[in-house]
Backbone as CSV, one residue per row, in Angstrom:
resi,resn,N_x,N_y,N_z,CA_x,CA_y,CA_z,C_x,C_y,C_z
1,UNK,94.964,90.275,105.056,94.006,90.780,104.109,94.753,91.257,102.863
2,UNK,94.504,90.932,101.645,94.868,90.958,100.101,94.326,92.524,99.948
3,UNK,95.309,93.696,98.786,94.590,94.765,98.768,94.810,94.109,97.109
4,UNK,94.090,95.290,96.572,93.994,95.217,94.685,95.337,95.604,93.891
5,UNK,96.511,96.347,94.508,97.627,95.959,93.791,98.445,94.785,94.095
6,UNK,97.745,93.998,94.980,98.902,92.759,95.061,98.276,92.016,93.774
7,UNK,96.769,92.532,92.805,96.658,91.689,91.534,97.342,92.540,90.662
8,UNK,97.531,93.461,90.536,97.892,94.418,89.461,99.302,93.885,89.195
9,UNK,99.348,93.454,87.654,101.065,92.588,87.474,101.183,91.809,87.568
10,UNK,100.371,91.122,87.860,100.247,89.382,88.222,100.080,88.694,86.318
11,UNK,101.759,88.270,86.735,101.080,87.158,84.695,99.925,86.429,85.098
12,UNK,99.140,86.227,83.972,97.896,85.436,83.670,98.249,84.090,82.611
13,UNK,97.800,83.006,83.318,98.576,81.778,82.200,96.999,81.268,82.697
14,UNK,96.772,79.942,80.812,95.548,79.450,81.069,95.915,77.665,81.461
15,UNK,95.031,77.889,82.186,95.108,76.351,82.830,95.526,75.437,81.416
16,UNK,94.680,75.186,80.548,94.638,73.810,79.283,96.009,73.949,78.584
17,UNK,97.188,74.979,78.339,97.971,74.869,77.960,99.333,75.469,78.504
18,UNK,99.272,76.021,79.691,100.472,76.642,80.694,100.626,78.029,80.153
19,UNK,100.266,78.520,78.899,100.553,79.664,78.140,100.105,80.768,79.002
20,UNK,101.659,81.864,79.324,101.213,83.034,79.587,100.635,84.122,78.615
21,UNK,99.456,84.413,78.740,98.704,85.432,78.358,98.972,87.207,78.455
22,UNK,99.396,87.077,79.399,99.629,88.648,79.599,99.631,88.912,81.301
23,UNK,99.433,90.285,81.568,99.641,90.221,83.136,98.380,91.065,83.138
24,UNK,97.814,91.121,84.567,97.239,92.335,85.363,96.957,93.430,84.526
25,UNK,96.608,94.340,84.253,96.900,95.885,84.074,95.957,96.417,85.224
26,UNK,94.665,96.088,85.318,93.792,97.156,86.272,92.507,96.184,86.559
27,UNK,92.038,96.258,87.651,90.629,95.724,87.889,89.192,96.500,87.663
28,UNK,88.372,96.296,87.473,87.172,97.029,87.470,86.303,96.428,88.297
29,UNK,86.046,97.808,89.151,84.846,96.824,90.099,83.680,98.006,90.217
30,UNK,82.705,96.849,89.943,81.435,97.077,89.965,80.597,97.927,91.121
31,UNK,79.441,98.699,90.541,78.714,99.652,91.905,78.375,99.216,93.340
32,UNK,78.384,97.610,93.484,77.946,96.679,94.568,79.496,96.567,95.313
33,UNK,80.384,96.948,94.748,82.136,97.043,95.234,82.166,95.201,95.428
34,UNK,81.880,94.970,94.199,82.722,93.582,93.486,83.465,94.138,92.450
35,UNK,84.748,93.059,92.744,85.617,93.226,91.348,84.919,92.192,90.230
36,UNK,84.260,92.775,89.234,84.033,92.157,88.165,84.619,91.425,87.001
37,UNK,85.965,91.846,87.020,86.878,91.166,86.437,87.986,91.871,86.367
38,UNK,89.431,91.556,85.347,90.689,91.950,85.108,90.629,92.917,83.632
39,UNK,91.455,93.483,83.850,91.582,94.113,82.032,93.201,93.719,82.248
40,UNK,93.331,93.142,80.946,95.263,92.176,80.369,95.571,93.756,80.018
41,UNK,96.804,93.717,79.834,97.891,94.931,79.317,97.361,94.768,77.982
42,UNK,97.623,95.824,77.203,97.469,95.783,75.683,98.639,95.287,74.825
43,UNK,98.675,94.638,73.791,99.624,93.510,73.598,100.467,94.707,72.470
44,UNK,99.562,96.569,72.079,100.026,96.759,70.907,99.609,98.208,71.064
45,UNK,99.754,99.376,70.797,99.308,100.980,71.034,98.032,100.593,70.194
46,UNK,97.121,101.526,70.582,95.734,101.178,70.063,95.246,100.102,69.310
47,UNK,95.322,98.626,70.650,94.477,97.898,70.649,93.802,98.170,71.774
48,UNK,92.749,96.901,71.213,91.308,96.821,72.817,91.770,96.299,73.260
49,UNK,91.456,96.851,74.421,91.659,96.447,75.419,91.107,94.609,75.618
50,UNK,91.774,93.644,76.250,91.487,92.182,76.767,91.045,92.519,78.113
51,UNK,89.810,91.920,78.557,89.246,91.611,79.469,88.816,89.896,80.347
52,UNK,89.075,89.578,81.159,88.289,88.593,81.822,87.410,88.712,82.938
53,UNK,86.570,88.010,82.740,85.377,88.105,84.019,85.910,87.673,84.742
54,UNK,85.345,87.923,86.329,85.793,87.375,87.766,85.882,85.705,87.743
55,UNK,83.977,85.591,86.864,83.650,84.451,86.791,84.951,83.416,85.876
56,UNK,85.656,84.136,84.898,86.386,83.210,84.252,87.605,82.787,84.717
57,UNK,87.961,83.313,86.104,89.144,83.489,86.382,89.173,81.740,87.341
58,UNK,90.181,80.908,87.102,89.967,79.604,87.765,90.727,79.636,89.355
59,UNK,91.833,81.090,89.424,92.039,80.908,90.792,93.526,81.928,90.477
60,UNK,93.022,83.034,92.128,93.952,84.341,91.535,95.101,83.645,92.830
61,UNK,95.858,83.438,92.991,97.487,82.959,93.876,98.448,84.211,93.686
62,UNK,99.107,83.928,95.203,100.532,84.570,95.507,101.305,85.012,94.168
63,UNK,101.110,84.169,92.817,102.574,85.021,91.964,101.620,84.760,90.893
64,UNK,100.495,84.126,90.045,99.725,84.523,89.094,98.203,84.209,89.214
65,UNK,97.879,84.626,88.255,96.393,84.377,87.899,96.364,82.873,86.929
66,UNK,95.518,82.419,86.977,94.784,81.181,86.282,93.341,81.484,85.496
67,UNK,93.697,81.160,84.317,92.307,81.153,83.442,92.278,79.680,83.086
68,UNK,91.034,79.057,82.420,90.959,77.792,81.832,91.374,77.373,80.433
69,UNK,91.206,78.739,79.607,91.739,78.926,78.048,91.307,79.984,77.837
70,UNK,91.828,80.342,76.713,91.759,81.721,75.931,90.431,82.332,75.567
71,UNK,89.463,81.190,75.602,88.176,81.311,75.459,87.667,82.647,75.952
72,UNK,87.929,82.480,77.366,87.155,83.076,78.757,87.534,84.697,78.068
73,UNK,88.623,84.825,77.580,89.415,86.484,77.292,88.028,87.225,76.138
74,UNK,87.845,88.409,76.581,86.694,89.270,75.885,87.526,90.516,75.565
75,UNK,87.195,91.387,74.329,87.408,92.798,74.426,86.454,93.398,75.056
76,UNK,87.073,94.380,76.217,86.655,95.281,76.639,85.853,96.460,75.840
77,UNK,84.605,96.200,75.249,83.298,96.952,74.580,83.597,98.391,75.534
78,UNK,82.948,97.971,76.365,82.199,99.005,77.617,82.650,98.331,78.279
79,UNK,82.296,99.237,79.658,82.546,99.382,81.043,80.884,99.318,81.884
80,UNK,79.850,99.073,80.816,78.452,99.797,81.744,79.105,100.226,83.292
81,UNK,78.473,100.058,84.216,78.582,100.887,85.373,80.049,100.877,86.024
82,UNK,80.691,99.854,85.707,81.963,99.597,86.113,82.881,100.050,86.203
83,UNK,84.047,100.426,87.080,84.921,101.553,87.083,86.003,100.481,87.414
84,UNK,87.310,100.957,86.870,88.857,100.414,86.599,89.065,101.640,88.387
85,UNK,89.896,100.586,88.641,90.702,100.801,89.883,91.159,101.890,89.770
86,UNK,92.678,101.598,88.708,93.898,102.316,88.516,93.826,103.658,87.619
87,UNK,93.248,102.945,86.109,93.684,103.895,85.334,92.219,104.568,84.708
88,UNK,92.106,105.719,83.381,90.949,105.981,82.962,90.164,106.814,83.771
89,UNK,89.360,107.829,83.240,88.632,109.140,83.962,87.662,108.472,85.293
90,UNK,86.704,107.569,84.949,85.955,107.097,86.290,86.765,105.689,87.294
91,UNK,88.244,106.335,87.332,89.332,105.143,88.498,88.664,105.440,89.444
92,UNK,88.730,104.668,90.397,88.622,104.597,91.892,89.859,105.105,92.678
93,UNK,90.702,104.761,92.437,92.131,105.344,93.152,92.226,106.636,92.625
94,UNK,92.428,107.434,93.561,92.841,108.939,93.923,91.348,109.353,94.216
95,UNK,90.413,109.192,94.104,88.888,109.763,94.327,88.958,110.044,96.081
96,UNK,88.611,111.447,96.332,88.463,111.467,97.395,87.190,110.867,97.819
97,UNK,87.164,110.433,99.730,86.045,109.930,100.178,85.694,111.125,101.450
98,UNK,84.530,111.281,100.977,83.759,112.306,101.633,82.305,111.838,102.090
99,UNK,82.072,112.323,103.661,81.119,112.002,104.022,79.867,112.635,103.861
100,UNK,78.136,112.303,104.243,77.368,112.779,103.521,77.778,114.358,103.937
101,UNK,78.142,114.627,105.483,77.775,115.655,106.174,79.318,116.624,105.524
102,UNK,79.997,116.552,104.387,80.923,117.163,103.665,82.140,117.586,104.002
103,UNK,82.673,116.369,104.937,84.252,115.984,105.581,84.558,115.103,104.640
104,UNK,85.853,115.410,104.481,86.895,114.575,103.393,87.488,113.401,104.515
105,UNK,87.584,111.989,104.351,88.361,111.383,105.188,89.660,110.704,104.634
106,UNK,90.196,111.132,103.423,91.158,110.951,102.442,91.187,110.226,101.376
107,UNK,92.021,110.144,100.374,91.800,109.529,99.057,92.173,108.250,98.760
108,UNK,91.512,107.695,98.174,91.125,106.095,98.151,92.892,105.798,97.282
109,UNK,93.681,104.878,98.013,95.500,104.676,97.613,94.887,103.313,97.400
110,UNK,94.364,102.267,98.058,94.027,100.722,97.558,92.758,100.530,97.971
111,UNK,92.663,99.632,98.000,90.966,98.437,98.452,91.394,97.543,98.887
112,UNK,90.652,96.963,100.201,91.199,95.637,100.769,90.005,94.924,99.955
113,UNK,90.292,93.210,99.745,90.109,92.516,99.652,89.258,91.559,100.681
114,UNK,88.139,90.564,100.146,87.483,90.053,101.616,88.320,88.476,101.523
115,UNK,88.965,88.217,102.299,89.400,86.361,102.239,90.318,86.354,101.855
116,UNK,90.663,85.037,101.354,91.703,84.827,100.218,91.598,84.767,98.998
117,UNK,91.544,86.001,98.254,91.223,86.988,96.970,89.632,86.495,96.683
118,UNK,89.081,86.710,97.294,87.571,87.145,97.474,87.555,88.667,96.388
119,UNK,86.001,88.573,95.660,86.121,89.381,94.757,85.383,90.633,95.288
120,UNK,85.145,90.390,96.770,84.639,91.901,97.587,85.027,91.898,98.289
121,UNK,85.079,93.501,97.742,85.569,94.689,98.401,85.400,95.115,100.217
122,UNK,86.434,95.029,100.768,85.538,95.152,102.266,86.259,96.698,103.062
123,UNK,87.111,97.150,101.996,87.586,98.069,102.786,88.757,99.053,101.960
124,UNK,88.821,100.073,102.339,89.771,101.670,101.423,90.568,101.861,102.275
125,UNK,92.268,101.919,101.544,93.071,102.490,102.538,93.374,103.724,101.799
126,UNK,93.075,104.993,102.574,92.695,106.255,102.888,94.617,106.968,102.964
127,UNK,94.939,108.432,101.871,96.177,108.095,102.044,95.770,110.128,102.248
128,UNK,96.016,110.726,102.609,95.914,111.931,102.852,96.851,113.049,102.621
129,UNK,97.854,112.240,101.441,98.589,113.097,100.619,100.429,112.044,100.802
130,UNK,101.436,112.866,99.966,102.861,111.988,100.736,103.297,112.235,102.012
131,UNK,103.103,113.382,102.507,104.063,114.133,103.503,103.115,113.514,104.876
132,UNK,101.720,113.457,104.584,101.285,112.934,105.906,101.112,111.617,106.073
133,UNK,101.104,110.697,104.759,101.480,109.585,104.867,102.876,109.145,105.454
134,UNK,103.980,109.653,105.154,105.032,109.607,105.960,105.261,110.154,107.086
135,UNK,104.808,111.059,107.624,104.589,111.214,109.103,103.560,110.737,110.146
136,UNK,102.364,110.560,109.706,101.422,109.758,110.497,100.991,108.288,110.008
137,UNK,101.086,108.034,108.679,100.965,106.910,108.339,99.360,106.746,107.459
138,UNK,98.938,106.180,106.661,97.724,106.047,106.206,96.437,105.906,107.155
139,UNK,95.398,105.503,106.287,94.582,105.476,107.142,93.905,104.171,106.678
140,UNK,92.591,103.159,107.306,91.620,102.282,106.598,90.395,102.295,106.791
141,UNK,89.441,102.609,106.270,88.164,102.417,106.185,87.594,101.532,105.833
142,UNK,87.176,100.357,106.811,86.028,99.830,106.650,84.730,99.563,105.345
143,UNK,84.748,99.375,104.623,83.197,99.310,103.600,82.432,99.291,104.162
144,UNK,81.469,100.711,104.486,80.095,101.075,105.200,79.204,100.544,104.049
145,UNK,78.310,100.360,104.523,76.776,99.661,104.120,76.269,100.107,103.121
146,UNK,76.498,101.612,102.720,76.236,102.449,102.054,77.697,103.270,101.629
147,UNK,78.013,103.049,100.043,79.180,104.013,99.241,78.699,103.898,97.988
148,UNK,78.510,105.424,97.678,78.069,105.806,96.174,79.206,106.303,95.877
149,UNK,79.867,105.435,94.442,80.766,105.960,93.889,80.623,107.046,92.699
150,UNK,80.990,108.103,92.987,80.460,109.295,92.253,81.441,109.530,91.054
151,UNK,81.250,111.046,90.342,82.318,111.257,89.515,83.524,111.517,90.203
152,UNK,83.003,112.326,91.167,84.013,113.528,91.900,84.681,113.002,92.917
153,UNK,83.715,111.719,93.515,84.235,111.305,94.803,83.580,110.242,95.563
154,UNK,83.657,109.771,96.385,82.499,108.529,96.998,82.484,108.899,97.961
155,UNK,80.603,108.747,97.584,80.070,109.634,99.465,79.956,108.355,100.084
156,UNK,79.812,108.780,101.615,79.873,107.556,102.571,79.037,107.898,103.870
157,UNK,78.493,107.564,104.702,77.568,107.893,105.699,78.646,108.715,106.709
158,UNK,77.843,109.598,107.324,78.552,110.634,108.233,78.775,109.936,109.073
159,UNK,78.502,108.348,109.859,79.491,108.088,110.597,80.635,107.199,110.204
160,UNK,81.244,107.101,109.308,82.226,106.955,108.881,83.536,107.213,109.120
161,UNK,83.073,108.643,109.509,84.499,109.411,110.178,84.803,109.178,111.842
162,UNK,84.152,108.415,112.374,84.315,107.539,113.529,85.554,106.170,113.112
163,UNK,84.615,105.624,112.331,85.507,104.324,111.830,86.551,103.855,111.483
164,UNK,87.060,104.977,110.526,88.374,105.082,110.257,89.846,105.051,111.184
165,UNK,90.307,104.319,110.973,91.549,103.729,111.783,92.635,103.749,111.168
166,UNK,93.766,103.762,112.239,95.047,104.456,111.653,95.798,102.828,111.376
167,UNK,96.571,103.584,110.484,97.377,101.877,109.787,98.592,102.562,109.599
168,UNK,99.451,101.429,110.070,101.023,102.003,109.660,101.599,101.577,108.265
169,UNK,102.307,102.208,107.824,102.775,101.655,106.363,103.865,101.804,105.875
170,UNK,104.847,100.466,106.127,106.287,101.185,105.839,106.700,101.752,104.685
171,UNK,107.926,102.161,104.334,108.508,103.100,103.661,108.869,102.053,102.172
172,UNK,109.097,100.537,102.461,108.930,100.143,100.964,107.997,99.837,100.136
173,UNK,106.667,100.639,100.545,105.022,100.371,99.999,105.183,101.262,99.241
């Protein structure tokens, strides 16, 4: 299973002319926990941000991304509901996940991936700080049926905290 930093860094070259474009910087995924598309690194200190849709992307692989041409590349306007993974006030990473009944089951470190780079989301690996990540190891949660991604945090159904399963994670992650 693929998590969302194995895209983060990935050069982006377009199919019609081999030209690398830029790399990765952050994904944004949508309230339905689809990744909606990529945001490119900024080529310059206050420029806009470059964006591509999921839809424009011709095929995400082991060492880059594929676009068809330069076409597909948008500035990033807005975000409507959409939240960036990594970086920016509404990220997904570091947000704690808390259930309805107001247990923390730890803070969202990646997102698994569904397939082979499938653009949903099927699952949070749960990191509960450094010191207990290195002694017990992370954790993974499942994508319950129901996750409202909030400001503060993403609630998740109270049985949730059943689900969660322990994952080991070595020391060069």
């Amino acid at each position: 299973m693929r998590k969302a930093h194995d895209l983060i860094g990935l050069p982006v070259f377009t199919v019609d002319t081999g030209k690398q474009i830029g790399e990765v910087q952050d994904l944004l995924i949508d309230p339905t926990w689809n990744i909606s598309g990529i945001i490119l690194e900024a080529k310059m200190w206050f420029s806009a941000l470059r964006y591509v849709s999921w839809e424009g992307i011709v095929s995400a692989g082991e060492d880059a991304i594929t676009i068809s041409n330069e076409d597909v590349i948008c500035e990033l306007a807005h975000m409507n509901e959409c939240h960036p993974f990594l970086e920016g006030r509404s990220r997904i990473k570091g947000l704690p996940v808390m259930t309805v009944g107001g247990e923390e089951l730890g803070m969202v470190e990646d997102v698994y991936l569904n397939g082979n780079w499938g653009k949903q989301i099927v699952g949070y690996e749960l990191s509960e700080g450094f010191i207990s990540d290195l002694k017990e190891g992370r954790k993974r949660l499942p994508l319950p049926e129901t996750a409202t991604i909030g400001e503060d945090a993403i609630i998740v159904p109270v049985h949730c905290a059943q689900e969660v399963e322990e994952l080991f994670v070595s020391k060069e992650e």
